[in-house]
C-alpha positions as CSV (number, residue, x, y, z in Angstrom):
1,X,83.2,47.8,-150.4
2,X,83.2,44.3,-149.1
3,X,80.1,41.5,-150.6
4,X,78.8,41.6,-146.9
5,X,78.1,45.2,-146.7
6,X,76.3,46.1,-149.8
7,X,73.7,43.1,-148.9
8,X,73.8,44.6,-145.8
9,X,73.1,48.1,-147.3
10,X,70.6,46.1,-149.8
11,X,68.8,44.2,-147.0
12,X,68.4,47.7,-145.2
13,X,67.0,49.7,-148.3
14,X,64.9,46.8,-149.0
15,X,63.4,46.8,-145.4
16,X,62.9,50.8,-145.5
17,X,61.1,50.4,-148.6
18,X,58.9,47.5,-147.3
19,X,57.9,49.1,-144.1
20,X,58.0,53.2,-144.1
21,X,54.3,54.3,-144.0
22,X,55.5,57.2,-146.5
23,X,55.2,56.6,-150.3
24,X,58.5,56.3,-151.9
25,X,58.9,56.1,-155.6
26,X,61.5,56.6,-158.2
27,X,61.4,57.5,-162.1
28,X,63.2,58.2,-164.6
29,X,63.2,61.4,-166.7
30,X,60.0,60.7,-168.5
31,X,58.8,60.6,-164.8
32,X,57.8,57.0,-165.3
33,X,58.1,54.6,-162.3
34,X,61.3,52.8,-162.0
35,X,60.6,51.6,-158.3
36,X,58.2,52.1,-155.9
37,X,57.5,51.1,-152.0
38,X,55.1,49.2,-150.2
39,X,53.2,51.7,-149.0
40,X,53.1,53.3,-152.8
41,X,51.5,49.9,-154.3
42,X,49.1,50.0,-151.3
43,X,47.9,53.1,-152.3
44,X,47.8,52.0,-155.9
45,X,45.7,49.2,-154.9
46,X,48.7,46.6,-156.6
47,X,49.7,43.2,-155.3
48,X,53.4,44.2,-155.8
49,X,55.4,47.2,-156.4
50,X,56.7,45.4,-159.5
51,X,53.2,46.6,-161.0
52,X,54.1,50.1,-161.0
53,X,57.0,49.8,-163.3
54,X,56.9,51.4,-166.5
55,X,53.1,53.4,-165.4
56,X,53.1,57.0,-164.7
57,X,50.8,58.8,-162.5
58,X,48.1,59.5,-165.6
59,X,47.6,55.3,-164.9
60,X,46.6,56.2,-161.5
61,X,45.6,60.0,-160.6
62,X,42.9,62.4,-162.5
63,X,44.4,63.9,-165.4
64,X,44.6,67.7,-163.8
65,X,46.5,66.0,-160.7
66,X,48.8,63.7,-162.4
67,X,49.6,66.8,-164.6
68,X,50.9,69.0,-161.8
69,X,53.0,66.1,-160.7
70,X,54.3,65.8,-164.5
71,X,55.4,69.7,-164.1
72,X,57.2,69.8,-160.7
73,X,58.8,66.6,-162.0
74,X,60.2,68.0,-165.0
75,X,61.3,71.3,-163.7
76,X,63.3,69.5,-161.0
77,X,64.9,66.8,-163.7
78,X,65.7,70.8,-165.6
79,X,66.8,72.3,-163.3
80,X,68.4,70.2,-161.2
81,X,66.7,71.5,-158.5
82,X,64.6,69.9,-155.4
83,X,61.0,70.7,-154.0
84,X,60.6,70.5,-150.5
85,X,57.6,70.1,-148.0
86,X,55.0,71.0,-150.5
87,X,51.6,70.6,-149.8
88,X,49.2,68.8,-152.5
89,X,45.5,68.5,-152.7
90,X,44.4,65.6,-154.9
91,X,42.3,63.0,-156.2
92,X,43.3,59.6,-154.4
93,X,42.8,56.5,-156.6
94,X,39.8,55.2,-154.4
95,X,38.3,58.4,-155.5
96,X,38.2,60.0,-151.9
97,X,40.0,63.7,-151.4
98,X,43.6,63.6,-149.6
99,X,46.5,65.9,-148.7
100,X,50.2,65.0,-148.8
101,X,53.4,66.6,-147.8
102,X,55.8,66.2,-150.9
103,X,59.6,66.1,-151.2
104,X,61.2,65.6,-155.0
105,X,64.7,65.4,-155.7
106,X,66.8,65.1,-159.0
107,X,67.9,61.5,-159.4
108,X,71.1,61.6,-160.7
109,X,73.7,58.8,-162.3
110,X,76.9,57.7,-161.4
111,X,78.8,61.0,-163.5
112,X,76.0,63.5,-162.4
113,X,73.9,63.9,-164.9
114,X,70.0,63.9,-163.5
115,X,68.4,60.6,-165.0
116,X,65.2,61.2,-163.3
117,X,63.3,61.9,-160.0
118,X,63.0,60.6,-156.3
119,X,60.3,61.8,-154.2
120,X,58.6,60.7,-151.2
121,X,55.1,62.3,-149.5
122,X,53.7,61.8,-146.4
123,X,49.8,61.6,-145.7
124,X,49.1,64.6,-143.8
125,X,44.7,63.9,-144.5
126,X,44.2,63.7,-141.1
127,X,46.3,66.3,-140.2
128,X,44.5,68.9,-143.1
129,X,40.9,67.4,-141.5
130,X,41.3,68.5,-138.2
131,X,42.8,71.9,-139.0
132,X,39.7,72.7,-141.4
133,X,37.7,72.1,-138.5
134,X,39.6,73.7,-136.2
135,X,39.0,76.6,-138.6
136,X,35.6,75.9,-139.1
137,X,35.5,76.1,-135.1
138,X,37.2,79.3,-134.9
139,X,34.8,80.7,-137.4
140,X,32.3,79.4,-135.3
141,X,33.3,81.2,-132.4
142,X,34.2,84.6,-134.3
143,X,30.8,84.3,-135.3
144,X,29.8,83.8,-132.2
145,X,31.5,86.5,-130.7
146,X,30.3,88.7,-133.1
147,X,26.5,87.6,-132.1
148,X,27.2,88.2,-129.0
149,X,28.7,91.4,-129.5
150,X,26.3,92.8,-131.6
151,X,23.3,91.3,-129.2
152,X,25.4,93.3,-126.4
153,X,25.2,96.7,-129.1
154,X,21.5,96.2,-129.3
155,X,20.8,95.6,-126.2
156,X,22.6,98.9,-124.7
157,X,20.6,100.8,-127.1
158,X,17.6,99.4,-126.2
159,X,18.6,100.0,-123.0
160,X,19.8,103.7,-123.7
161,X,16.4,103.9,-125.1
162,X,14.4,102.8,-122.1
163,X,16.1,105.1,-119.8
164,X,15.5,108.1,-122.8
165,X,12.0,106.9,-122.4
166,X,11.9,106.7,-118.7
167,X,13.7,110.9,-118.6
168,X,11.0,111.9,-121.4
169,X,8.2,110.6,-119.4
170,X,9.5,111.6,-116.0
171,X,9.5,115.2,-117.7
172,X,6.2,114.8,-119.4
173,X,4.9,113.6,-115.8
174,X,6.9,116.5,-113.8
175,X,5.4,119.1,-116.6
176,X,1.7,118.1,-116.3
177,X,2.1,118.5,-112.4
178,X,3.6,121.4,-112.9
179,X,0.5,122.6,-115.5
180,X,-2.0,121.1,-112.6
181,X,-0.3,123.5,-110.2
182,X,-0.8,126.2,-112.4
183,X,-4.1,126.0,-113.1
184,X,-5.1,125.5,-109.2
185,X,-2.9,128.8,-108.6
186,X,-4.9,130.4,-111.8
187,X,-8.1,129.2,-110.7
188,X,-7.0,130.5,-106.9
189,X,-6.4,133.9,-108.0
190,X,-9.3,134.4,-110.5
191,X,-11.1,133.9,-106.9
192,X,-9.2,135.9,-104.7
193,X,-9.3,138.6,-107.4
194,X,-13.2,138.6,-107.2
195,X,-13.5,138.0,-103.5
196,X,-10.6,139.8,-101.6
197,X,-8.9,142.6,-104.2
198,X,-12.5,145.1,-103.7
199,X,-12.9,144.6,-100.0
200,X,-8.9,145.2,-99.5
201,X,-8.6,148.5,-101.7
202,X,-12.0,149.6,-99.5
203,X,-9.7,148.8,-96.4
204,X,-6.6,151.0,-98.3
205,X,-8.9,153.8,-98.4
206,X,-10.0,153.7,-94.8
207,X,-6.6,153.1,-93.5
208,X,-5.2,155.7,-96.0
209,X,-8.2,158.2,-94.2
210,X,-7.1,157.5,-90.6
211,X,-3.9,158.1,-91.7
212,X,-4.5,161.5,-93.0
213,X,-6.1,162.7,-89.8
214,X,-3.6,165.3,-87.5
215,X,-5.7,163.9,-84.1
216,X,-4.0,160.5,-84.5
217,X,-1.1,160.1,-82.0
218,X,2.2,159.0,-83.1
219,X,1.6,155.0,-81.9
220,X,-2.0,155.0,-83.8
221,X,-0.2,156.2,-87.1
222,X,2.5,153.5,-86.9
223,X,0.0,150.9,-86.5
224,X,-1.6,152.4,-89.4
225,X,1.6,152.4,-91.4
226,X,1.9,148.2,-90.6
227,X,-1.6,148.1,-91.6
228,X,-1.0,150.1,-95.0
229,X,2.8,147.4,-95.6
230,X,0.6,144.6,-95.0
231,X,-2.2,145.2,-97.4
232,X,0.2,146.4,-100.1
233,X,1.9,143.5,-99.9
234,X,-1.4,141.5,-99.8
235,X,-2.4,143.8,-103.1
236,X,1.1,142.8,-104.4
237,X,0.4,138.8,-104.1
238,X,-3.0,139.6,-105.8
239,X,-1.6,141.3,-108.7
240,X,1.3,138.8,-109.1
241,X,-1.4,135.8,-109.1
242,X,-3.3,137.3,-111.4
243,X,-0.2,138.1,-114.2
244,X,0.4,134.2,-113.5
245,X,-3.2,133.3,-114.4
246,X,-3.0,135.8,-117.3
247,X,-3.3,132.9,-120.8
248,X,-0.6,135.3,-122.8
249,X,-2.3,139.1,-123.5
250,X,1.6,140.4,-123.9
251,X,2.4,143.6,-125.6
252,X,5.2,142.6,-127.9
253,X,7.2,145.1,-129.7
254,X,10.8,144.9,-131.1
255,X,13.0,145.6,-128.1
256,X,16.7,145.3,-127.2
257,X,17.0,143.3,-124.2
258,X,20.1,144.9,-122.7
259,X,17.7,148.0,-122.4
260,X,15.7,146.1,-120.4
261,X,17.8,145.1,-118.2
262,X,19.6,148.0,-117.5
263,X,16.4,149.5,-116.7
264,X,15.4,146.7,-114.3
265,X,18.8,147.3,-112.9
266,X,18.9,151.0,-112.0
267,X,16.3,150.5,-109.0
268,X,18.6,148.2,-107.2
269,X,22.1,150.0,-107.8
270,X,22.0,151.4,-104.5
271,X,21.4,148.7,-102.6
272,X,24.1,146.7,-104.1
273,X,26.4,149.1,-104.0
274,X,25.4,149.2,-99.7
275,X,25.8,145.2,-99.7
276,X,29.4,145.8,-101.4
277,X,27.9,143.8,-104.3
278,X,29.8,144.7,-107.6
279,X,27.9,144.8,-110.9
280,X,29.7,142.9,-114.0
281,X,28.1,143.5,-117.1
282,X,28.6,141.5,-120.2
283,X,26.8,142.1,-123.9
284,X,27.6,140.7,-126.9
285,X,27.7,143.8,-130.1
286,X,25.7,143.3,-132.5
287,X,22.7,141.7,-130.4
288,X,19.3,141.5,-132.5
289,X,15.9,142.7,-131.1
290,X,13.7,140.4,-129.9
291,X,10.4,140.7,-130.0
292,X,8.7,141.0,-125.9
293,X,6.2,142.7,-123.3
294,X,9.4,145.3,-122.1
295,X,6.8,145.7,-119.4
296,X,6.9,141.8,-117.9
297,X,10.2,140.7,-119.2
298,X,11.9,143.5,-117.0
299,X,9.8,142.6,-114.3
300,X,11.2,139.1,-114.4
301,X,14.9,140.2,-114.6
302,X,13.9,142.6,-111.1
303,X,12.8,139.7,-109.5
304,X,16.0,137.9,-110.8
305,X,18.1,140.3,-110.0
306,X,16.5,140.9,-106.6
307,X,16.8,137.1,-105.9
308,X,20.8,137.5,-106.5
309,X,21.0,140.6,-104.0
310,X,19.2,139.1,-101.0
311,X,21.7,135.7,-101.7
312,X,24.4,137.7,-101.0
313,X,24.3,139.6,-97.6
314,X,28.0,139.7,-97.0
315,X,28.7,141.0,-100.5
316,X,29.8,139.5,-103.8
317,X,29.8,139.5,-107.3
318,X,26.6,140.1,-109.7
319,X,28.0,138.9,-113.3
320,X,25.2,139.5,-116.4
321,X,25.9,137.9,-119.6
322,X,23.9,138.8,-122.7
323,X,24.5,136.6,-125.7
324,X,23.2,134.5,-128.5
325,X,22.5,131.1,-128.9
326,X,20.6,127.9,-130.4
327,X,17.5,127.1,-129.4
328,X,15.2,124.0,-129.9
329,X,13.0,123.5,-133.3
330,X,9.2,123.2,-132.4
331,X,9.1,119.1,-131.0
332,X,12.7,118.9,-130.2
333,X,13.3,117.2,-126.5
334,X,15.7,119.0,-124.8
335,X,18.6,117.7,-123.3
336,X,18.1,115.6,-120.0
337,X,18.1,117.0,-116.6
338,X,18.1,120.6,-118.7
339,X,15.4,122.8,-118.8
340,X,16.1,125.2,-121.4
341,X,15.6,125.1,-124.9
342,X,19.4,125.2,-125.3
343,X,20.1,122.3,-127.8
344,X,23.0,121.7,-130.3
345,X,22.3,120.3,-133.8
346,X,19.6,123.0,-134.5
347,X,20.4,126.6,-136.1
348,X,17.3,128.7,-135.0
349,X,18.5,131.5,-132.7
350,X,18.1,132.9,-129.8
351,X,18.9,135.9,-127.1
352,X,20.3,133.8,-123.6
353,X,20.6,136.4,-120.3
354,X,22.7,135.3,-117.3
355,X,22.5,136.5,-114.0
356,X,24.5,134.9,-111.5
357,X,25.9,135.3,-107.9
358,X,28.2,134.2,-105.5
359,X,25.9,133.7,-102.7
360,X,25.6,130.7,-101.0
361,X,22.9,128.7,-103.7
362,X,19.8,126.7,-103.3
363,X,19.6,123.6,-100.9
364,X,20.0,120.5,-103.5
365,X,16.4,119.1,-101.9
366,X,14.9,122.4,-102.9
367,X,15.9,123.4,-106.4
368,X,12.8,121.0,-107.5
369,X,10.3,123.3,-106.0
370,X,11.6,126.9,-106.6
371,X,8.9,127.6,-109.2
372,X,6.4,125.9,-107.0
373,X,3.3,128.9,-106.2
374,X,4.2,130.2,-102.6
375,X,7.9,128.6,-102.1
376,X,10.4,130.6,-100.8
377,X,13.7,130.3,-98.8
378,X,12.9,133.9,-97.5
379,X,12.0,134.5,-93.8
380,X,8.4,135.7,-93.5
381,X,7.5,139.5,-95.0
382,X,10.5,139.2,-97.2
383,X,8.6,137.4,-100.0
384,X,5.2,135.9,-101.9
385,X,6.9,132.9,-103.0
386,X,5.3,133.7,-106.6
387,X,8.2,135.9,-107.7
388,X,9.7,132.7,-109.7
389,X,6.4,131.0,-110.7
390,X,5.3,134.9,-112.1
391,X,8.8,134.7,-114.1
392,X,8.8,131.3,-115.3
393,X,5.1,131.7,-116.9
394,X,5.7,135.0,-118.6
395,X,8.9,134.1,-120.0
396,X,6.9,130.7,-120.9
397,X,4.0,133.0,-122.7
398,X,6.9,134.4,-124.7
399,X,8.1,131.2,-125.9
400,X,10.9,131.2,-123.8
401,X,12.7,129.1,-121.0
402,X,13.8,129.7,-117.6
403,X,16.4,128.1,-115.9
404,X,17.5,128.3,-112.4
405,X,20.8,126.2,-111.2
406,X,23.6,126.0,-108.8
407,X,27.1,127.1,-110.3
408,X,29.9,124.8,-109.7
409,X,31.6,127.4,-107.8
410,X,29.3,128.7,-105.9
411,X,26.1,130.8,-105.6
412,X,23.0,130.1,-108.2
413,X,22.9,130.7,-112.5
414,X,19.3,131.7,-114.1
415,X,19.3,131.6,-116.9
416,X,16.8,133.5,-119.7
417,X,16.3,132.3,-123.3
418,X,14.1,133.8,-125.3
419,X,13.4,133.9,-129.4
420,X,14.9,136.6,-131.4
C-alpha cells in the first residue's frame, strides 16, 4: 500500500471517529479502553478521548451496568462471537436514565487471535421515550375503551331495566283496571240479582201458564215461546254475573281433568260433527289429579269449547292437548306480553289444557278486551259477552291462568293452567 493511501485511510478513520454521533470505543481483552470517539468522551464528560485510555466502564457506569457490559464483553472475546442490535437500559454518567442500541465485535490481531473488543451503540433515548408513551397512550385508550364499553353494559341494563319496569307496571296498571271492572260487574250483579232475578222468574211462571193453556192459537204460543228464550237467556246472564261476583266458595275435590273435559265435550259432539269439525284429542298418561270445582271448571272448558265451534262455520279442526308443566312460585312475574303462569326456572307443577281451532281468530284491536264484562264478536242473541270474564275468574279463584291467543297458523289457542 502506497504512504498516500494509508494517511488517506488514517485521515478518514480519524474524521469518522471525530464526527459520528454514535459512541465508538475499543478495548482490549480485559475490556479496558484502548481508543475511544468523540462522541464517547462527550458522554464521558472528558476533554479528550485520550482520557479514556487505560479506564473501564466501572470508572464511568454504576457497578450493576458496567458489569453487564463486562459479561457480553468477555463472552464475545471467548467465544469469538458478535452481539448485535441489543437493547441496554442503563445508568448514564450524568446520572439521568438512557437506552442504547449495541453492536460488539471480537477485535482480533494481525494472525486471528481475538485481542479484545470493538463496539459501537447508538442513543435510541428519544426513540424508547416516545414509544413508552405511545404505550402509555394506547393504554389510555384501551382503558378508555373499556370505560366506555362497560358504561355502554350498564347503561343497556339500566335500560333493559326501565323497560322491565315500564312492562311490570303497564301490567300492574292493566290488572287493577281489570280488578275495577270486576268489582263494577260484581257490584252490578249483586243488584240485578236483588232487583230483576224475582220479578223475571214471576214473569217465567206467567208466561210458562199461558203457555200451558189449549185456547191459545198457534201465533199467541210462538210469541210466548220468544218470550220464554228471551227471559232464559236474561236468567242465564243473571246467573253467569253472579258466579263472576262469587269471592271463591268452590267445591274442590281431587279430580282428573281429562274427565272433565270429556264430559264438557259430549254435549257438543253433535254439533261438530254437523259443522264437519273433527275432534283431536291429546293426553299425556300418567296425568295427576288436581284438585277443582268439576262443576265450574267444566263449565269453562263448554264455554271454550263452544267459542272454538262457533269460529269455525265452514268446518275445521278442534285439537285438545292435556299436559304438564311449570308454573310460577308465589311473587314470580311472568314473562312479558304472557299471561300465564308458564315460567321456566321454577319446578312447581302444573296441569296446562289446550283447546285450539282453525277458525279465522280474534281481530288484533280486540284480543285486549275479550275478558272485558259484555264483549263479544257474536251477532246479537248468540251471546252474553260474560262467557270469557265467567271463565277467567273461576279459573282465577282456582289459582289458575287463562290464556287466550292467536296461533301462528291460524285460528285462536286458550290456554288453561291450573295447580296440581
Amino acid at each position: 500500500m502506497k504512504p498516500d493511501d494509508t494517511d488517506q485511510e488514517r485521515n478518514l478513520f480519524r474524521f469518522l471517529m471525530e464526527n459520528i454521533p454514535d459512541r465508538i470505543y475499543f478495548k482490549d481483552r480485559e475490556s479496558r479502553f484502548i481508543s475511544v470517539n468523540a462522541a464517547m468522551a462527550r458522554l464521558f464528560h472528558l476533554r479528550s478521548t485520550d482520557e479514556a485510555v487505560g479506564k473501564s466502564d466501572r470508572d464511568f457506569f454504576p457497578q450493576a451496568d458496567a458489569q453487564r457490559m463486562y459479561d457480553d464483553e468477555q463472552r464475545v472475546v471467548k467465544t469469538g462471537e458478535a452481539i448485535y442490535g441489543k437493547v441496554e437500559k442503563k445508568i448514564l454518567p450524568d446520572g439521568n436514565t438512557g437506552w442504547t442500541l449495541t453492536t460488539k465485535l471480537p477485535l482480533r490481531g494481525p494472525d486471528g487471535e481475538v485481542i479484545g473488543t470493538c463496539g459501537m451503540s447508538r442513543d435510541i433515548t428519544a426513540l424508547k421515550v416516545a414509544e413508552t408513551s405511545l404505550e402509555q397512550e394506547r393504554n389510555r385508550l384501551n382503558e378508555a375503551n373499556s370505560d366506555l364499553s362497560r358504561s355502554q353494559a350498564l347503561l343497556e341494563r339500566k335500560l333493559a331495566e326501565l323497560e322491565k319496569t315500564y312492562a311490570e307496571l303497564k301490567a300492574a296498571q292493566k290488572a287493577l283496571i281489570d280488578a275495577e271492572k270486576a268489582q263494577s260487574v260484581a257490584r252490578l250483579a249483586i243488584g240485578v240479582a236483588h232487583e230483576v232475578k224475582n220479578p223475571l222468574a214471576i214473569l217465567r211462571m206467567g208466561v210458562d201458564f199461558f203457555a200451558s193453556q189449549p185456547t191459545t192459537d198457534e201465533t199467541g204460543k210462538l210469541v210466548l215461546k220468544e218470550m220464554c228464550d228471551a227471559m232464559r237467556r236474561a236468567d242465564n246472564i243473571i246467573n253467569e254475573m253472579m258466579i263472576f261476583s262469587e269471592s271463591g266458595d268452590l267445591k274442590l275435590a281431587p279430580v282428573q281433568v281429562g274427565s272433565v273435559i270429556d264430559e264438557a265435550l259430549k254435549p257438543f259432539e253433535p254439533a261438530l260433527a254437523a259443522a264437519k269439525i273433527s275432534v283431536e284429542k291429546r293426553y299425556a298418561t300418567g296425568m295427576p289429579s288436581a284438585r277443582i270445582d268439576q262443576v265450574k271448571i267444566q263449565r269453562v272448558f263448554s264455554c271454550l269449547i263452544e267459542n272454538a265451534l262457533d269460529a269455525m262455520p265452514e268446518g275445521g279442526t278442534l285439537a285438545i292437548r292435556l299436559g304438564l308443566t311449570h308454573i310460577a312460585a308465589p311473587g314470580t312475574m311472568p314473562e312479558r306480553g304472557n299471561r300465564s303462569l308458564v315460567h321456566s326456572g321454577v319446578r312447581r307443577v302444573g296441569v296446562i289444557v289446550e283447546i285450539n281451532d282453525s277458525g279465522t281468530g280474534i281481530p288484533p284491536a280486540q284480543l285486549d278486551s275479550i275478558f272485558d264484562p259484555f264483549f263479544t264478536t257474536k251477532a246479537t242473541g248468540h251471546g252474553t259477552g260474560l262467557g270469557l270474564t265467567v271463565s277467567r275468574k273461576v279459573v282465577e279463584l282456582h289459582g289458575g291462568t287463562l290464556d287466550i291467543s292467536n296461533r301462528s297458523e291460524g285460528g285462536v289457542s286458550a290456554k288453561v293452567l291450573l295447580k296440581v
